[in-house]
MARSE-613875 format. One line per field, with one value per residue: residue in three letters; x, y, z of N, C-alpha, C in turn. Coordinates in steps of 0.001 Angstrom, whole numbers, plus 524288, in hexadecimal, padded with zeros to 5 digits. Example, Ala and Ser with C-alpha at 12.3 -4.5 7.8 and 13.67 -1.06 7.14 Angstrom:
2
rest	[ALA_SER] .
nX	[83386_83232] .
nY	[7E9C6_7F736] .
nZ	[81E78_81BA8] .
caX	[8300C_83566] .
caY	[7EE6C_7FBDC] .
caZ	[81E78_81BE4] .
cX	[83390_83264] .
cY	[7F31C_8001E] .
cZ	[81E78_81EBE] .
//
This chain:
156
rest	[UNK_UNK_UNK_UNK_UNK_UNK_UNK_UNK_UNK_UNK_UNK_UNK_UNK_UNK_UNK_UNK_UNK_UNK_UNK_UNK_UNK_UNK_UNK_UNK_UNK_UNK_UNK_UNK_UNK_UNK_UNK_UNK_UNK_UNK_UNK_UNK_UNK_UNK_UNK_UNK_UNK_UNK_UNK_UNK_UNK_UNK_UNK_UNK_UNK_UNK_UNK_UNK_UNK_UNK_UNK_UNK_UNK_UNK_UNK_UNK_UNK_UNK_UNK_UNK_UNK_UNK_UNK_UNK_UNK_UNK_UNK_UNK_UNK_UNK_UNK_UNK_UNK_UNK_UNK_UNK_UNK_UNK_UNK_UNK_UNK_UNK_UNK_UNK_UNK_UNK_UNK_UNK_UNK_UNK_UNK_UNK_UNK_UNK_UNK_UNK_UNK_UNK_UNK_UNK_UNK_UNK_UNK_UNK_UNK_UNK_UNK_UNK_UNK_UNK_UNK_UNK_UNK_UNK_UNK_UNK_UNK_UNK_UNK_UNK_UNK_UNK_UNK_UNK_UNK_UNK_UNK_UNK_UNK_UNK_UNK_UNK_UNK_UNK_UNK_UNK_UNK_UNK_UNK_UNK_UNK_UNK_UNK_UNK_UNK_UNK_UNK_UNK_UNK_UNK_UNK_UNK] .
nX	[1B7DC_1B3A8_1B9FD_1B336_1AC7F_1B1D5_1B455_1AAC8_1A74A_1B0B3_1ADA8_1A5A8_1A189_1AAEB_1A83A_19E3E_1A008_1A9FE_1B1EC_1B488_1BD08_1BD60_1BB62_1BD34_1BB13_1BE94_1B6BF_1B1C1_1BA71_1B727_1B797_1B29A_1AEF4_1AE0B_1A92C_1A98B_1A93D_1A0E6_1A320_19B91_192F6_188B0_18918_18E53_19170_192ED_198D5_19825_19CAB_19629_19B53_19450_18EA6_18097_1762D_17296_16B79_163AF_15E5C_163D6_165FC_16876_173A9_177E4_17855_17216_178DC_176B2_17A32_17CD8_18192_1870B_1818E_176CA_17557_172E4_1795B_17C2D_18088_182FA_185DF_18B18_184A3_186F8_1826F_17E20_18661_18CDB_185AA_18798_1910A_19004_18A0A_19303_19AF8_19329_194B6_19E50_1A3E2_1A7D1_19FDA_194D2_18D9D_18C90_1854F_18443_18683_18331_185A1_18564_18D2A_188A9_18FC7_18D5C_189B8_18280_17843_16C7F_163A9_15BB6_15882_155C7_1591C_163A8_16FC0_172D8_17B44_17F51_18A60_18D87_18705_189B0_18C76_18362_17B48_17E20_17E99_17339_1708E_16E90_16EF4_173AA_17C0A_1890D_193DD_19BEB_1A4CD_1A4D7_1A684_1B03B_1B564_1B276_1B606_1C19D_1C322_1C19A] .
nY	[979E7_97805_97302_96DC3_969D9_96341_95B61_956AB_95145_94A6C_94476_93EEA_93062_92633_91CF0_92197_9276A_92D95_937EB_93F4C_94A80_956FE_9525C_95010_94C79_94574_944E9_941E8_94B05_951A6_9587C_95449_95B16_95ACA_96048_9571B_949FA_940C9_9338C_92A36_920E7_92241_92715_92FAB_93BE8_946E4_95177_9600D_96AAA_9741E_9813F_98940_99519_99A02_99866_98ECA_99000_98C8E_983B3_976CF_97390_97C10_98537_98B9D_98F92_998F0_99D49_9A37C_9A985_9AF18_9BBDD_9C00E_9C8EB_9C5F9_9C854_9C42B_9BBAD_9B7BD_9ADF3_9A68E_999F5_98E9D_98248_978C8_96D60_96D58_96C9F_963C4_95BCB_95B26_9599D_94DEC_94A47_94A1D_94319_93A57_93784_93104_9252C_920F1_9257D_923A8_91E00_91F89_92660_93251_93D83_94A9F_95292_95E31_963D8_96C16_976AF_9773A_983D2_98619_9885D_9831C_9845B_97F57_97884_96D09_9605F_95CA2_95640_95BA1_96095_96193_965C2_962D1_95AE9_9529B_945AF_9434B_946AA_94323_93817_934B1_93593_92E05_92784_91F91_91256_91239_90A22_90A5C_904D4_9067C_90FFE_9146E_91095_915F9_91F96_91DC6_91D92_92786] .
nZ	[0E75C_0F263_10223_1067E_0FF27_0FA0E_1017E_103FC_0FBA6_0FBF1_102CC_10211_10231_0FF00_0FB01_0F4A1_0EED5_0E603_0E23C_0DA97_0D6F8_0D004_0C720_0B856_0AC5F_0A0D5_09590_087C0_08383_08AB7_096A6_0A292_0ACF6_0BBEF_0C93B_0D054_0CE86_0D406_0D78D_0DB93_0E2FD_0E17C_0D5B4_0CCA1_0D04E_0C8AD_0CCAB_0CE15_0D5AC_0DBBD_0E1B7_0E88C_0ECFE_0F2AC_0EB72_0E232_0D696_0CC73_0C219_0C0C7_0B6B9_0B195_0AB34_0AF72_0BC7B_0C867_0D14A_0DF3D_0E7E3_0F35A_0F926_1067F_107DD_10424_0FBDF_0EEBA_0E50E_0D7D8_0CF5B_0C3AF_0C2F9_0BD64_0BA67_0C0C4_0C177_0B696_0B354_0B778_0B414_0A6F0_0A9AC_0ACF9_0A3BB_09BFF_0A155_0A109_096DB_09715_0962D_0A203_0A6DC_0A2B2_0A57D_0B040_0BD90_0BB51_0C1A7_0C232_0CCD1_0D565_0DD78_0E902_0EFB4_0FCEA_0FF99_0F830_0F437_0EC73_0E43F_0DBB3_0CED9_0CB14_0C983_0CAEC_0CFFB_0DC8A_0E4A2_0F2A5_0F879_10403_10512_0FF5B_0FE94_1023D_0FAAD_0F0EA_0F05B_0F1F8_0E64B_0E13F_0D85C_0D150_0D3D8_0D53B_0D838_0E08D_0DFEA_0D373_0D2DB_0D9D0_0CECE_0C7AA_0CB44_0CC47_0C26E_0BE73] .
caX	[1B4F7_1B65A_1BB05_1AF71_1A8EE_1B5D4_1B4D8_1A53A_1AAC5_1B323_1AC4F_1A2C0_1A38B_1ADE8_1A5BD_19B4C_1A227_1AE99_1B1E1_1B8E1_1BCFC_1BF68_1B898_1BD6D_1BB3A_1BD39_1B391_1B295_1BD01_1B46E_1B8D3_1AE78_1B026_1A8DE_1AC6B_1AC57_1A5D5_1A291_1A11B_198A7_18F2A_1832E_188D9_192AD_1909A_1968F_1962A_19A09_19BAB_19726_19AFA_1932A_18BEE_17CD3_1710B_17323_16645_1620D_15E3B_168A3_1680D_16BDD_17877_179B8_174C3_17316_17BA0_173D9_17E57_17979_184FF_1879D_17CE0_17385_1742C_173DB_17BB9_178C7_1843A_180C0_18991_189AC_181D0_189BF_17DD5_17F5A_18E17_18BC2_182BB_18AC5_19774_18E74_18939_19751_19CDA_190DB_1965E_1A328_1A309_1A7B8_19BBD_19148_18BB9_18C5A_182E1_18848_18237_183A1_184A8_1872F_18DB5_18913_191A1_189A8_189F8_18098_1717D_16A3C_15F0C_1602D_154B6_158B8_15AE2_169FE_172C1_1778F_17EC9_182AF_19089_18C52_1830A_18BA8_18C80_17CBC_17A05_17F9F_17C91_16F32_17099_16EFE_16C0E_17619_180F0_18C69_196A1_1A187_1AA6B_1A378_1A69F_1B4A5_1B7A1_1B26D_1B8FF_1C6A9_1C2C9_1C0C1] .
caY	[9763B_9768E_96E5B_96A88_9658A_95CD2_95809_95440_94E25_94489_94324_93927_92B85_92566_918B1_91F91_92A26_92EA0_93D7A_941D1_95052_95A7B_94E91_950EE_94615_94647_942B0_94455_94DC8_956B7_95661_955A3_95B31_95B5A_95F66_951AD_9468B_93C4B_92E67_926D9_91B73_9243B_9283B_933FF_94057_949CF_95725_96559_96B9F_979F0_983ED_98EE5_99552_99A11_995A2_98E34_99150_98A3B_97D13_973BC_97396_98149_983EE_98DA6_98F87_99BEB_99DA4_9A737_9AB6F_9B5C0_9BC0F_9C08A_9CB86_9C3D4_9C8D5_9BDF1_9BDC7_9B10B_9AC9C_9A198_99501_98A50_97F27_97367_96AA9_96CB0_96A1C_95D55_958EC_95DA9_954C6_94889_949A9_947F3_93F40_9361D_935A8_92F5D_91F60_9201C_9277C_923FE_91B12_92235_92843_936E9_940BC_94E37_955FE_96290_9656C_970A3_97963_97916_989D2_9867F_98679_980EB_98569_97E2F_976C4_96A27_95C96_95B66_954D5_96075_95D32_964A1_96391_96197_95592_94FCC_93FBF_940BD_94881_94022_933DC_93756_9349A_92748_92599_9189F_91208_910A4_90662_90A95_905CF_909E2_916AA_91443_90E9B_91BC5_9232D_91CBA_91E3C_92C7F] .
caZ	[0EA6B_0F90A_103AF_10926_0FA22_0F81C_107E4_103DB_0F5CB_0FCD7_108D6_10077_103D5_0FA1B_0F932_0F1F5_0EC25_0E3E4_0E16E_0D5B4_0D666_0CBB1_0C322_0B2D2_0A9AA_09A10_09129_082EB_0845B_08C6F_09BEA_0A4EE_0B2F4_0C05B_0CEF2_0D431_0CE4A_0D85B_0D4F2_0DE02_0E26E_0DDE5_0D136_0CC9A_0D124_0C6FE_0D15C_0CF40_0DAFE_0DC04_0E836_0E770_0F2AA_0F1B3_0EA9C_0DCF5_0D4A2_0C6A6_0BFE6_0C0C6_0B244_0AEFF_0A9F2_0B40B_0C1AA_0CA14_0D71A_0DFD7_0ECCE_0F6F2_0FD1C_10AD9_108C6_10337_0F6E7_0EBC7_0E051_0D44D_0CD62_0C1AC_0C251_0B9F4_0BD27_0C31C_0BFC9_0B214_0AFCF_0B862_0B167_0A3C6_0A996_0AD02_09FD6_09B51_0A44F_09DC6_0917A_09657_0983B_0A4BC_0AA2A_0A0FF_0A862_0B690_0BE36_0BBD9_0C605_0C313_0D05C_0D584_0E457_0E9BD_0F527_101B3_0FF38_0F418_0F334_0E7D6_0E21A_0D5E3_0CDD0_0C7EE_0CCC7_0CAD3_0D55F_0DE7D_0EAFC_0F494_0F9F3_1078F_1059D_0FBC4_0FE89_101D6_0F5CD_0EC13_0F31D_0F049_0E392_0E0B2_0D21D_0CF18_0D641_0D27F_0DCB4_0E4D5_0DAB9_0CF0F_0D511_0D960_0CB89_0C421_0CE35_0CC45_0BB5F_0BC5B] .
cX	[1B751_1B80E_1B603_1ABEE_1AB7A_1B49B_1ADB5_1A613_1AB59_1B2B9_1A668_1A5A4_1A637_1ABAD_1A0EC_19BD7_1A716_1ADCA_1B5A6_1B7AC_1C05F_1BF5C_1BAA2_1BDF4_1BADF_1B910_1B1EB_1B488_1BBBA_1B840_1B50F_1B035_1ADDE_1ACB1_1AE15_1A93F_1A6AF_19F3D_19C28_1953C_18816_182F0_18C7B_19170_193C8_195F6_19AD9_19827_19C36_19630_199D4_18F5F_185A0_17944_17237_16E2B_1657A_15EF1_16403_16845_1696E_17019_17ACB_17585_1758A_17562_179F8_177FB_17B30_17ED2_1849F_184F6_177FF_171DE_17500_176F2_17A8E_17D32_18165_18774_1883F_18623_184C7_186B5_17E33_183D0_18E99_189F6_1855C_18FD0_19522_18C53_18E7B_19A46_19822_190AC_19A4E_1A2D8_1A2D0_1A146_1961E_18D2D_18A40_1896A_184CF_1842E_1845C_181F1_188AF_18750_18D0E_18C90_18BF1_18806_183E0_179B0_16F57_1639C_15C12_159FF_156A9_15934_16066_169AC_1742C_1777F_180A2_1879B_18F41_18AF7_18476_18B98_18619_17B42_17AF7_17E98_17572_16CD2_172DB_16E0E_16EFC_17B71_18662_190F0_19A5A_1A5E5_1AA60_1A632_1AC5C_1B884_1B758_1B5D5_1C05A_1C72D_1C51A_1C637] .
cY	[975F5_971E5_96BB9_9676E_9615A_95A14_95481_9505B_94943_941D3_93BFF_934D1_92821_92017_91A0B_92424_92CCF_93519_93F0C_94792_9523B_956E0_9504A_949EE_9472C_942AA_9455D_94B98_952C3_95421_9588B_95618_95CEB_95D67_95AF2_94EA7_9402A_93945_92B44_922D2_91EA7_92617_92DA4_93743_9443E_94EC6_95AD6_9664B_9738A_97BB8_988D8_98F1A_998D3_9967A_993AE_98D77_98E47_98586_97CAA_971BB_97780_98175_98819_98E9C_9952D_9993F_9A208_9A7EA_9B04D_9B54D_9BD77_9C381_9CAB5_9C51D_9C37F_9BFEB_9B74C_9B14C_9A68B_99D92_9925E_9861F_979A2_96F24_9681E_96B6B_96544_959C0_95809_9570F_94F7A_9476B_946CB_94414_93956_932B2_93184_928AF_91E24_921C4_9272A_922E8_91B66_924AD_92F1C_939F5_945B3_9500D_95B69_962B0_96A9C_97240_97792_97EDF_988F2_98580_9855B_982E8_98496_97949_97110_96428_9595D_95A20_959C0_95DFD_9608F_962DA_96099_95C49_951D2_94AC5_94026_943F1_9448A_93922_93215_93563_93183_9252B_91F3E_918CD_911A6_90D81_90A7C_908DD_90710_90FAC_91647_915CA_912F9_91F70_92285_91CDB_924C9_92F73] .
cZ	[0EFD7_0FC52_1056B_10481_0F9D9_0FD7D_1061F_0FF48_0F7B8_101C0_106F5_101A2_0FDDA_0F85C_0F41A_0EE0A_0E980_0E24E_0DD32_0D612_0D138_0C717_0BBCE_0AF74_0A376_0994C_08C1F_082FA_085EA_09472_09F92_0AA75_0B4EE_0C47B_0D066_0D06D_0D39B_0D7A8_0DABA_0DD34_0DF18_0D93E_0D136_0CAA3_0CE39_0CA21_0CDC0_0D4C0_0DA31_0E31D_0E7BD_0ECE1_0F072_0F154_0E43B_0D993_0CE6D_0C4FA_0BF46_0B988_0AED5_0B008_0ADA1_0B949_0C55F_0D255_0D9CD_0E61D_0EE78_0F98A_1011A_10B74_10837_0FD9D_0F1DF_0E60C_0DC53_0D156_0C8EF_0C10A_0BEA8_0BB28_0BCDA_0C20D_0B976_0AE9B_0B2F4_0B6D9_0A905_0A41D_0AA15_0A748_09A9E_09BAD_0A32B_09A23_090B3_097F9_09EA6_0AAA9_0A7BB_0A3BC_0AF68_0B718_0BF36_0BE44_0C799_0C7E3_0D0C5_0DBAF_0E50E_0EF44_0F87A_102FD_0FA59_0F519_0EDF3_0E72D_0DE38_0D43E_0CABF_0CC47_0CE3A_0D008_0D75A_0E3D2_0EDD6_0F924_100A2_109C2_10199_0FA5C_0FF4A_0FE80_0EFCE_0EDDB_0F2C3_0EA45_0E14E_0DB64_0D004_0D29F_0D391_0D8A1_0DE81_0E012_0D750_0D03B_0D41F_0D345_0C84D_0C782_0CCC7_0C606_0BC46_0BFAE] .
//
């Protein structure tokens, strides 16, 4: 993860957001882990963060997704990834089960590089790194306070 994703990370305003990096949490002795999860006033964003450069091609509910790159001749080459979508959605499913988060608005997303184009069918959260605080800001589904926040933040 580069400098400029962590500089956008913690460049959010700390009133309406908290950043947990390299995120792991037990539950029923499984351990569930994310890039960042970040708590906030609009609800907690569980994110992977992929850095890939091209065009990313699929439904956001296949278990894999094609990566389509043209290099410096223009030739294209397709590589299949996993789909970041689907293991976000996977860990919030998890992270449901556990008391502390039953009850939270959990909000699988996915950060994309600014290298990245989307081509992608599906209505998942995706974000791109760039537009980060007005991307997720955006999504307003339930509040949660300023200290609500804090108080899970200083739990986890």
């Amino acid at each position: 993860m580069g400098l400029k994703y962590e500089q956008n990370l913690y460049a959010l305003d700390t009133h309406k957001y908290r950043v947990l990096r390299g995120f792991r949490y037990a539950i029923d002795n499984k351990i569930v882990q994310s890039n960042y999860v970040i708590l906030s006033v609009y609800g907690i964003f569980v994110c992977d963060y992929i850095s890939l450069n091209g065009v990313l091609k699929g439904k956001d509910t296949d278990p894999e997704l094609i990566n389509v790159i043209r290099n410096e001749y223009g030739a294209k080459s397709q590589q299949i990834v996993p789909n970041p979508f689907v293991k976000t959605e996977e860990t919030c499913e998890l992270l449901r089960k556990d008391p502390l988060f039953a009850d939270k608005n959990l909000i699988p997303t996915v950060i994309f590089s600014e290298y990245l184009d989307l081509d992608l069918e599906g209505d998942k959260l995706r974000v791109k790194i760039n537009d980060l605080e007005r991307d997720l800001s955006i999504f307003k589904k339930e509040k949660m306070t300023e200290e609500m926040m804090n108080q899970m933040y200083n739990e986890l």
